[in-house]
N, C-alpha and C positions, 0 to 999 in steps of 0.2 A: 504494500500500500504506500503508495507516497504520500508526501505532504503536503496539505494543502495550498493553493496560491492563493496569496498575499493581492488583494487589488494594488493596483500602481501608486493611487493617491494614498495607500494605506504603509508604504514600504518606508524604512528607513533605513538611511544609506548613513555610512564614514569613510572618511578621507583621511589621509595623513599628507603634510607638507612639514619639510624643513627649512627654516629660515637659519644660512648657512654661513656662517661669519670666521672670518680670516684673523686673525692676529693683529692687523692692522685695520681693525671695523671692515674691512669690504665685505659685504653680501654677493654671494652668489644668485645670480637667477636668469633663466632660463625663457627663451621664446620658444612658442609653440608653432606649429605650423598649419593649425586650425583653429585658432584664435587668435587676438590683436594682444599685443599688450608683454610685459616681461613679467614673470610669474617666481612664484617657489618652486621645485622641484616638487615632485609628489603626487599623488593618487588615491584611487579608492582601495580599501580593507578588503579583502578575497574571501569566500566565505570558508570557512573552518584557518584563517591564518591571523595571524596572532597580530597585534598594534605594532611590536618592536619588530616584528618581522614584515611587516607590510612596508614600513617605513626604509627600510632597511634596502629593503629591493627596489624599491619608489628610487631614491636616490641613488643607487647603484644603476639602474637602467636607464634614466635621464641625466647622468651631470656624473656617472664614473665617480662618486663620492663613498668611500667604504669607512664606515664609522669607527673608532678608534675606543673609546669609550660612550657609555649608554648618554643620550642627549637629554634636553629636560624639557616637560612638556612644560609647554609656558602655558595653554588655554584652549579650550573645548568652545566652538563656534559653532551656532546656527547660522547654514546657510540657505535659509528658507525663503529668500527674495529670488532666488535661481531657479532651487530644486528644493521643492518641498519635502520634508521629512531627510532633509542631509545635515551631516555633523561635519565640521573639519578638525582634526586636532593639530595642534600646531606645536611643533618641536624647535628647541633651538638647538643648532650645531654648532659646536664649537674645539670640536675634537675629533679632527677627520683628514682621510689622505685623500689623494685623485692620483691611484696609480695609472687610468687609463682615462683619458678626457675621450668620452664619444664622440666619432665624428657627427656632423649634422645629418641626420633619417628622415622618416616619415612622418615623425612624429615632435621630434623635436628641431627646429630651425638652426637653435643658437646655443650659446651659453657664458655670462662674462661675470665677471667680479668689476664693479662698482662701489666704490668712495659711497657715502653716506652722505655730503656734500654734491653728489653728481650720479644720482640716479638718475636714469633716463628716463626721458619726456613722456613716455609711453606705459610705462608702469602703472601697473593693475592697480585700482585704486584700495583693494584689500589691500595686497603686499603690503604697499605704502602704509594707510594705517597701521599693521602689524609691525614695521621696520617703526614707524614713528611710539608705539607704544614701549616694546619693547628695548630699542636704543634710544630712544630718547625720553623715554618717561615719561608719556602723552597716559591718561586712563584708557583703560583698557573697556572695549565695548565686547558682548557679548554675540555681536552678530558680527558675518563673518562681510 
């Protein structure tokens, strides 16, 4: 017997993203190649795999990022203005290598380290507030 389906408007979904910071403040992030805008690294939770494992893969398959020590969740987002019934949780890294920088695919366009002073034009307006709460000590909002 399987399990029953879940209607669509009834589903709820998690994400994990990393906001990826360098020694010297730079963030890393990432354009996509089907959406506008420079982003976190990261994705959705797979179903039976675990938050630090989702994350963990998210960042290794977008941005060649292999975690060094466990990152810290900075905060649990609704992202219900998008996608009704989604969660993002948001990680901060701060202890990590890039033994392999992926080249540009399908899926992802870009990917650069940016000053805090000189984020680009184009940055996801989330990001931004995330980068502004978090490095700069703006409150923190509970939507994502």
């Amino acid at each position: 017997m399987s399990a029953p389906t879940v209607p669509r408007k009834h589903r709820v979904t998690l994400g994990v993203q990393g906001l990826i910071v360098e020694e010297d403040k730079r963030v890393l992030l990432i354009r996509h190649s089907y959406r506008p805008g420079w982003h976190f690294p990261g994705g959705g939770v797979e179903r039976n795999e675990r938050i630090d494992e989702a994350l963990s893969r998210e960042l290794r398959e977008e941005a060649g990022v292999v975690l060094r020590t466990p990152p810290k969740l900075v905060g649990i987002y609704s992202h219900f203005d998008e996608f009704p019934g989604d969660h993002i949780l948001l990680f901060l890294v701060t202890d990590w290598q890039q033994p392999n920088k992926p080249r540009p695919n399908s899926e992802i366009a870009e990917q650069q380290l940016f000053a805090l002073d000189n984020l680009p034009g184009d940055i996801a307006a989330a990001a931004r507030r995330r980068i502004n709460e978090v490095m700069l000590g703006v409150p923190m909002s509970a939507s994502w």
